[in-house]
LOZA-459451 format. One record per atom (N, C-alpha, C): residue in one letter; x, y, z. Coordinates in steps of 0.05 Angstrom, whole numbers, padded with zeros to 5 digits, always signed. Layout:
<recs>
AXYZ ...
</recs>
This chain:
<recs>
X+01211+03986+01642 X+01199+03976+01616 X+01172+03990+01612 X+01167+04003+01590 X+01139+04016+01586 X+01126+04006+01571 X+01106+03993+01577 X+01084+03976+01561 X+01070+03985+01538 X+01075+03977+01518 X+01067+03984+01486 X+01039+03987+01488 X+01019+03982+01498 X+00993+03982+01500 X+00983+04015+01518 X+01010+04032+01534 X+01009+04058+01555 X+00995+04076+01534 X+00977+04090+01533 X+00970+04117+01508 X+00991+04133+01507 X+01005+04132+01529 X+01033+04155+01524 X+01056+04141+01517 X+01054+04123+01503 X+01079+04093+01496 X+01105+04112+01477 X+01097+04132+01459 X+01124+04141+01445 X+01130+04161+01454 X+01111+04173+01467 X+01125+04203+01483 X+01143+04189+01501 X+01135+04172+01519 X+01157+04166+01541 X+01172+04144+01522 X+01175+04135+01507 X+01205+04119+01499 X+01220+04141+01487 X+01216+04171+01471 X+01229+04184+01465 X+01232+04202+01492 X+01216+04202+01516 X+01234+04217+01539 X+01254+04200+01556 X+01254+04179+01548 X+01276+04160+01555 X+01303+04147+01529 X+01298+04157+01516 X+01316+04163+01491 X+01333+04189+01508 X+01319+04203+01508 X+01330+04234+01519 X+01349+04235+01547 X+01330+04209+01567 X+01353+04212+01589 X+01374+04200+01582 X+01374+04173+01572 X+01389+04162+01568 X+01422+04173+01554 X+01413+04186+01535 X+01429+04206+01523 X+01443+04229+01548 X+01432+04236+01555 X+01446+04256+01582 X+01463+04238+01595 X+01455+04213+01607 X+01469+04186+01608 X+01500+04186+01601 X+01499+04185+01581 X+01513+04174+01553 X+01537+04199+01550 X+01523+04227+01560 X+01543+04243+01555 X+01535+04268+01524 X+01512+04249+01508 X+01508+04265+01487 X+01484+04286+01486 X+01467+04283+01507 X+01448+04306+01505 X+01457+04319+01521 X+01450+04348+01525 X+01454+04356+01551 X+01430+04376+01570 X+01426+04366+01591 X+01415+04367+01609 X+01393+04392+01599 X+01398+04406+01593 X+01380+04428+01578 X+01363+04421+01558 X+01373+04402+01539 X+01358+04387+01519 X+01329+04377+01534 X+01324+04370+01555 X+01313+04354+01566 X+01285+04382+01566 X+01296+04394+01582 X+01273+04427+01581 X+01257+04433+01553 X+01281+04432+01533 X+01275+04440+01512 X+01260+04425+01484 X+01271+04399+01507 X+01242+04375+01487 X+01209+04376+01500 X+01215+04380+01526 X+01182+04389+01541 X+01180+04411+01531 X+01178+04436+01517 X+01168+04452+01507 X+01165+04447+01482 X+01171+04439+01463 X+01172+04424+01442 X+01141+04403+01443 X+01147+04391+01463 X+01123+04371+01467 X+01094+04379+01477 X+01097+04402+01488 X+01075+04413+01501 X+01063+04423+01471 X+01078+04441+01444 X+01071+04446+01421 X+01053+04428+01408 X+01073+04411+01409 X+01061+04384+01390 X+01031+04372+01407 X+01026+04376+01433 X+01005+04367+01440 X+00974+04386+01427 X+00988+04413+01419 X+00963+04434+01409 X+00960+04426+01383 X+00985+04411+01364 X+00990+04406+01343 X+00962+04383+01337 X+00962+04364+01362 X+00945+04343+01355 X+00960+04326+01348 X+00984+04316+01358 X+01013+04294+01358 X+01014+04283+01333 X+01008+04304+01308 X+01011+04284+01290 X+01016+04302+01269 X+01032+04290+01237 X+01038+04303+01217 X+01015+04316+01207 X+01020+04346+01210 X+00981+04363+01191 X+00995+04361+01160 X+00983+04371+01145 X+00985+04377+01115 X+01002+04405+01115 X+01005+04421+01135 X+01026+04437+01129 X+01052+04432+01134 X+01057+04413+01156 X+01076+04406+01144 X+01083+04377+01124 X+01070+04370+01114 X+01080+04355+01087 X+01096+04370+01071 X+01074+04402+01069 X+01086+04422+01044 X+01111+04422+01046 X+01124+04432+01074 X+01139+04445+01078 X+01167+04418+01084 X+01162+04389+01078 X+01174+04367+01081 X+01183+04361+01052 X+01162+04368+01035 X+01174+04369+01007 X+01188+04379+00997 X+01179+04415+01000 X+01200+04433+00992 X+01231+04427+01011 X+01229+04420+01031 X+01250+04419+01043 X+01275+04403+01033 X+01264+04378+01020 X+01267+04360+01000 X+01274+04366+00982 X+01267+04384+00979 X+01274+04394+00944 X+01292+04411+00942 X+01295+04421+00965 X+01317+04451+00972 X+01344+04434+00975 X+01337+04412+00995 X+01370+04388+00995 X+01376+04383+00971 X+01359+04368+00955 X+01372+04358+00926 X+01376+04372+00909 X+01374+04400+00908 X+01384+04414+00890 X+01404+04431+00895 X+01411+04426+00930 X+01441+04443+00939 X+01469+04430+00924 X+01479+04450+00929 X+01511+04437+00919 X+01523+04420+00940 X+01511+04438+00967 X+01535+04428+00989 X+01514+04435+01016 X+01502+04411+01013 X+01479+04407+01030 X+01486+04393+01062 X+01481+04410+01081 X+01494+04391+01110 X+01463+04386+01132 X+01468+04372+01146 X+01451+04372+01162 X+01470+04375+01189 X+01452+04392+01212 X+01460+04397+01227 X+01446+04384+01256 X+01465+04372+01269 X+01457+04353+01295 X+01460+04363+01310 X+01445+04366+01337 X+01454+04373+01362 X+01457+04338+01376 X+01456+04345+01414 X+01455+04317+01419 X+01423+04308+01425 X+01397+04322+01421 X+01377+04308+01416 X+01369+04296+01397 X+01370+04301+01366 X+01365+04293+01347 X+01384+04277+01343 X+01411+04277+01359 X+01436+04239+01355 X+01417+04230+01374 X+01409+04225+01390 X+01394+04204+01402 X+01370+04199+01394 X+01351+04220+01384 X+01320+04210+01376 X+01320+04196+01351 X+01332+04202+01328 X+01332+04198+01299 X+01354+04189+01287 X+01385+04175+01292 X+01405+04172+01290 X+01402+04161+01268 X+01385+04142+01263 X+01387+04123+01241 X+01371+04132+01215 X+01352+04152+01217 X+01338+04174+01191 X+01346+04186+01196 X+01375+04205+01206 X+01396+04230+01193 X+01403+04207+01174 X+01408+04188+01186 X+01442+04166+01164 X+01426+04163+01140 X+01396+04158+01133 X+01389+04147+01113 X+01376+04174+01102 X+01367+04197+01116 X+01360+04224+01098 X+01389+04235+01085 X+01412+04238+01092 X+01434+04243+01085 X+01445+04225+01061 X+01439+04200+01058 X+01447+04188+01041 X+01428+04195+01012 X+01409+04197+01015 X+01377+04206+01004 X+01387+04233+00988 X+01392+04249+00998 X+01398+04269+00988 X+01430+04289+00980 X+01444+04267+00995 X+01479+04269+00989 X+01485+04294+01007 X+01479+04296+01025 X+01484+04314+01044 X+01503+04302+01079 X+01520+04324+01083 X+01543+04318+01091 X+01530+04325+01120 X+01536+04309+01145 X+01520+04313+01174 X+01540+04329+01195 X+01543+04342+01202 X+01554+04359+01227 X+01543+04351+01260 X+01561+04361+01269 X+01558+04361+01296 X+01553+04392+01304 X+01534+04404+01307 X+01531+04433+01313 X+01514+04437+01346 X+01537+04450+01369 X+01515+04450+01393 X+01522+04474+01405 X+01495+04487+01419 X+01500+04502+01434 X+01522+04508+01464 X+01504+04487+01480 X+01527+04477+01508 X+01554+04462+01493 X+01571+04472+01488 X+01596+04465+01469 X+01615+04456+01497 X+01629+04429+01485 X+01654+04425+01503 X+01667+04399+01476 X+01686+04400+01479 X+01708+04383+01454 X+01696+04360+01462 X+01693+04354+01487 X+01687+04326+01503 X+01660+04307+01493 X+01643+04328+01495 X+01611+04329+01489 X+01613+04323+01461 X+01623+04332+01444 X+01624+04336+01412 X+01647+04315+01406 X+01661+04304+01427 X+01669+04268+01410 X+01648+04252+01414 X+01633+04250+01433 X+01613+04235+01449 X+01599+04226+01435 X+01587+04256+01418 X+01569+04256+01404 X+01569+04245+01376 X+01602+04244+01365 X+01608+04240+01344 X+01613+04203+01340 X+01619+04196+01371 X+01624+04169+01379 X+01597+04154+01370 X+01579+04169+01382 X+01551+04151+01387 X+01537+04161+01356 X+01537+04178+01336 X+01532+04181+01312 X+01553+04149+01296 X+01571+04153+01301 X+01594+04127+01298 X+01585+04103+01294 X+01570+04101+01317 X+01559+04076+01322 X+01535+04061+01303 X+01520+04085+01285 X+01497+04083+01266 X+01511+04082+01245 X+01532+04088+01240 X+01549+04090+01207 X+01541+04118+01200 X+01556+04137+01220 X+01550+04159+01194 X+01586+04176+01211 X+01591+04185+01191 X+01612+04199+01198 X+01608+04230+01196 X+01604+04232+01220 X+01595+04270+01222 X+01621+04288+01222 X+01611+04304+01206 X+01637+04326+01211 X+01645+04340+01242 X+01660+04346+01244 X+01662+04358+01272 X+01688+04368+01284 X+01699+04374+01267 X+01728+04385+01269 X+01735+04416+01276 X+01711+04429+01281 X+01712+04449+01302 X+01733+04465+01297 X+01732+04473+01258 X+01762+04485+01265 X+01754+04517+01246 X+01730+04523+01246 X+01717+04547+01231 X+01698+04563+01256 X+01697+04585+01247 X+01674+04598+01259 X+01660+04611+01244 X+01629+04622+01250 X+01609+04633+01234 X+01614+04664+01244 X+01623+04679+01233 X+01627+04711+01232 X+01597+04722+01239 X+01595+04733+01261 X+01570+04749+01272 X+01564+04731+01297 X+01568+04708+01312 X+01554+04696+01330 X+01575+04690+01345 X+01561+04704+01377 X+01576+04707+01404 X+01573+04664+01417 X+01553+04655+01410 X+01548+04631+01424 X+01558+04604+01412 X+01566+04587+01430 X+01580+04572+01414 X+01573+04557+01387 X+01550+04561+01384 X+01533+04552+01358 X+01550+04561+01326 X+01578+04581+01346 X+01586+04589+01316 X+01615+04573+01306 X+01613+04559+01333 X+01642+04538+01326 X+01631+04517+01301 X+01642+04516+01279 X+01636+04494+01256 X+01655+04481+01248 X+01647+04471+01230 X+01669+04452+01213 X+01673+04467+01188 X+01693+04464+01170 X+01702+04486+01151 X+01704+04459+01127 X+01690+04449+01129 X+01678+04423+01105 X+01645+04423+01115 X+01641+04432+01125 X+01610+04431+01129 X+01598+04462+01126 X+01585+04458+01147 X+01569+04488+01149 X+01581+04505+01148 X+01604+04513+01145 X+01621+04534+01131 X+01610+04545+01107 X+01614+04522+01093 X+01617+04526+01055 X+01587+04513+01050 X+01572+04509+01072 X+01544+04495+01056 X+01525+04522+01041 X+01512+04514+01025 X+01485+04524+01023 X+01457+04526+01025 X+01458+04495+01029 X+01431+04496+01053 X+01439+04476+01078 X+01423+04492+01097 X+01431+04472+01121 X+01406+04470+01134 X+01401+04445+01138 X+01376+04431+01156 X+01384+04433+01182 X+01370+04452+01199 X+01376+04455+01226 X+01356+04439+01240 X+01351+04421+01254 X+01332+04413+01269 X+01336+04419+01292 X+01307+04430+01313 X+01315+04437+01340 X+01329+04463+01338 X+01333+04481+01323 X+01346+04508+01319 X+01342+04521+01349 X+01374+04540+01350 X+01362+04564+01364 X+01355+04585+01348 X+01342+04606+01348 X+01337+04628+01337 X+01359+04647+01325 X+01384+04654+01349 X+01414+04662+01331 X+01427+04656+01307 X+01427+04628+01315 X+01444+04618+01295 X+01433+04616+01260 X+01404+04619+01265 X+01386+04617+01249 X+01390+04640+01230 X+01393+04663+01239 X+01390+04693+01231 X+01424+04702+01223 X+01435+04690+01232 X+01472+04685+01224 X+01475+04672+01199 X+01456+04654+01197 X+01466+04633+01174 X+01453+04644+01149 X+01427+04651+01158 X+01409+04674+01134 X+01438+04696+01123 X+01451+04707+01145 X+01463+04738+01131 X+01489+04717+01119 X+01499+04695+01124 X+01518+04685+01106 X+01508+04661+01091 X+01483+04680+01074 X+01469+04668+01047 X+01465+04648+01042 X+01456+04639+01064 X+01452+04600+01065 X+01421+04593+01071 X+01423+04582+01061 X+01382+04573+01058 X+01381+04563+01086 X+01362+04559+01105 X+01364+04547+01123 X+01330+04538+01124 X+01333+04512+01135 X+01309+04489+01137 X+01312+04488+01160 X+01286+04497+01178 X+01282+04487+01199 X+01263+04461+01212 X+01263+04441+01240 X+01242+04432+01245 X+01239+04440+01264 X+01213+04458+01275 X+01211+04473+01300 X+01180+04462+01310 X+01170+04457+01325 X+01138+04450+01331 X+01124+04478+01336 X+01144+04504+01349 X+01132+04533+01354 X+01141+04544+01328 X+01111+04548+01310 X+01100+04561+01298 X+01112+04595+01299 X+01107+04598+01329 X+01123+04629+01331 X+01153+04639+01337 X+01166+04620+01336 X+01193+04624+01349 X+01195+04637+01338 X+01223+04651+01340 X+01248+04667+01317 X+01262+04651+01299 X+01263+04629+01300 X+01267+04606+01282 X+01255+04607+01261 X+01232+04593+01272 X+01206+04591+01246 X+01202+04611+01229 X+01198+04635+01241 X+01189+04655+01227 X+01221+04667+01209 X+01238+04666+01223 X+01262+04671+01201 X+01276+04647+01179 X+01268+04624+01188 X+01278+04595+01169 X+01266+04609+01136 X+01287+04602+01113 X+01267+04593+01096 X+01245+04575+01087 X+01244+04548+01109 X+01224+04530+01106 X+01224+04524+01130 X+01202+04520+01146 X+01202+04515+01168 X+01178+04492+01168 X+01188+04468+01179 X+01169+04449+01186 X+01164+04439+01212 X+01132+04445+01217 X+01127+04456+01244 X+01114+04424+01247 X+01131+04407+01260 X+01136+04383+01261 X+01149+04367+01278 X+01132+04345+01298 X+01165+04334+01317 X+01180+04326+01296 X+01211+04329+01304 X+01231+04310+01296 X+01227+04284+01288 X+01217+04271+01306 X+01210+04238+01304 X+01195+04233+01287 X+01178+04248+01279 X+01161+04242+01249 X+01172+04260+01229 X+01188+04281+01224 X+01186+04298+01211 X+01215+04281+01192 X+01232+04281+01212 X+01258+04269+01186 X+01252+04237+01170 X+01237+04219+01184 X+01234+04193+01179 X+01211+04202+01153 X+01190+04219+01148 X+01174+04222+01131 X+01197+04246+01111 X+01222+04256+01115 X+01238+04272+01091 X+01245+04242+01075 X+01255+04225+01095 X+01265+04202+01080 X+01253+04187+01057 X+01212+04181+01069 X+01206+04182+01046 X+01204+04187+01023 X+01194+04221+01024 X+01192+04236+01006 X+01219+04242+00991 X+01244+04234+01005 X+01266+04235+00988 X+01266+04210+00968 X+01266+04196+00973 X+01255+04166+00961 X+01246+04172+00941 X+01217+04181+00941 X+01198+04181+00925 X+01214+04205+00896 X+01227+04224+00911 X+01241+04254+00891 X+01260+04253+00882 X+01275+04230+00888 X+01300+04233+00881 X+01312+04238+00856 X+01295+04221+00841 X+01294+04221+00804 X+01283+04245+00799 X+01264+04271+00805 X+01251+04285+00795 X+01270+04296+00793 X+01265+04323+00765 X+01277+04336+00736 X+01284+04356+00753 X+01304+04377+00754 X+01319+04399+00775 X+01288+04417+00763 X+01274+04414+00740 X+01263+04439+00736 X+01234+04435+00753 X+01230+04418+00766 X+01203+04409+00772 X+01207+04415+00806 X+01242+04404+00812 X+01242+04410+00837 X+01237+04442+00841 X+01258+04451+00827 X+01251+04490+00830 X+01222+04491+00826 X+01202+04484+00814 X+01183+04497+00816 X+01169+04495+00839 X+01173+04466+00852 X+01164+04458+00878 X+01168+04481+00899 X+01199+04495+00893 X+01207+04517+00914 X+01199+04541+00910 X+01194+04540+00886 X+01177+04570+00877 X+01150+04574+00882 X+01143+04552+00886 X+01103+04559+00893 X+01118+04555+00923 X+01134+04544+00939 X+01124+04552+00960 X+01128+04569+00981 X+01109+04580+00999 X+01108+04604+01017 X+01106+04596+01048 X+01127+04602+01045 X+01134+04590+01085 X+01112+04616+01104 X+01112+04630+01097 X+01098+04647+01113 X+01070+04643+01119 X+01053+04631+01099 X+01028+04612+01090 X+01040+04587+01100 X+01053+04573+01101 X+01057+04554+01122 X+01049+04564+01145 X+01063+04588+01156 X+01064+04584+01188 X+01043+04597+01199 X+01024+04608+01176 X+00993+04613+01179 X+00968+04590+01188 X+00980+04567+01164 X+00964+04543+01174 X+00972+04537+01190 X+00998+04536+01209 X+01003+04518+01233 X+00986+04530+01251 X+00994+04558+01261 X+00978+04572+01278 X+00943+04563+01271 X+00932+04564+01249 X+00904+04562+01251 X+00903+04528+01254 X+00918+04512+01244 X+00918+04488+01258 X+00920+04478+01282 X+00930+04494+01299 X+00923+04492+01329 X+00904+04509+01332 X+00892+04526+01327 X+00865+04545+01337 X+00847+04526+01328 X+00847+04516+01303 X+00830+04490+01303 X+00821+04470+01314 X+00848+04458+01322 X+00854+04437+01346 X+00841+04437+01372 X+00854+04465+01376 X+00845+04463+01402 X+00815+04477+01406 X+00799+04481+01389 X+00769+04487+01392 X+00748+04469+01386 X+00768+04447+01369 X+00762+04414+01367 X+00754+04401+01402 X+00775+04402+01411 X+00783+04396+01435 X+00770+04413+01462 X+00758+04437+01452 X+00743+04458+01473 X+00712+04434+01472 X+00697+04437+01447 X+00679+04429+01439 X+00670+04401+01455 X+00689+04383+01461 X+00692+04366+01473 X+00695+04357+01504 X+00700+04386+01517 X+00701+04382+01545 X+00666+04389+01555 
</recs>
């Protein structure tokens, strides 16, 4: 039991979200590596939502509600950290949820679809398409989902799959906390953001957009510049952490 009063109180209930899930069968054991690097980001970040990514939470927002055939894509960290804001960002913006993973096994991807199950959301996962250009299993899909989508919210991206989905003309939204990956810098929107805050604050802002005019959303997407995003992130941690020099 970790005492709500610990200063590290949500980092460790979401690194115990994470084992638990390995547990469970739905994360896998790699996930675990790949959320400590993630977390070590977010500690330069200053653990908290900056103003760049709001921008980039809006437009992201805006890019869903104005797709035809909008999916979000799950691995097994994001079914265990956020299960219950995929179900309510998806309904928010009428977008259809997938099961998409790297470490691929049929077994892993009912598991995963079981314990999505369990929140009320029915993820696609029928594993019966592939994405033309990608050697890793990231290209096994569903042929009602990320097949035929046009934008797809990848959270937790790898970098491949990212640059596959660009050449078959699909907008892609990323949530990455590295600023420099091959992700980030290839996403059309990249929100340099944990997960745990980043989808629960789309939900808002879907809320708040849902009614706005298609012509107001496009303009939202037209002023914005992901590349000037991922300028402020970087100087948001050079910031941070000279905040933080100043202080030792």
């Amino acid at each position: 039991m970790i005492p709500k009063d610990h200063p590290r109180y949500e980092s460790l209930v979401t690194r115990e979200k994470l084992v638990e899930g390995v547990k469970l069968g739905v994360t896998a054991l790699q996930g675990l590596i790949a959320h400590g690097r993630g977390e070590a980001f977010d500690y330069i970040l200053g653990e908290k939502t900056r103003e760049f990514a709001l921008k980039a939470e809006k437009a992201a927002v805006a890019a869903l509600l104005l797709a035809k055939h909008p999916v979000i894509s799950v691995n097994g960290n994001v079914a265990v950290l956020v299960p219950k804001e995929i179900k309510e960002l998806a309904e928010e913006v009428n977008a259809k949820v997938e099961i998409n993973v790297f470490h691929f096994s049929k077994e892993r991807v009912k598991k995963i679809a079981e314990y999505l199950s369990s929140f009320g959301i029915n993820a696609l996962h029928a594993c019966d398409a592939e994405l033309k250009g990608l050697s890793s299993a990231r290209r096994i899909v569903d042929s009602k989902g990320i097949l035929i989508a046009d934008v797809v919210l990848v959270p937790l991206e790898d970098g491949d799959r990212c640059e596959i989905l660009k050449k078959h003309r699909k907008k892609v939204i990323a949530i990455d906390l590295n600023p420099l990956s091959r992700t980030a810098r290839m996403a059309d929107i990249t929100i340099v953001d944990n997960v745990i805050r980043a989808v629960p604050k789309m939900v808002e802002i879907a809320r708040e957009m849902k009614n706005t005019s298609k012509e107001e959303l496009k303009k939202i997407l037209e002023e914005y510049d992901n590349k000037e995003v991922l300028r402020e992130a970087v100087n948001g941690i050079i910031e941070y952490l000279e905040t933080v020099k100043k202080s030792l």
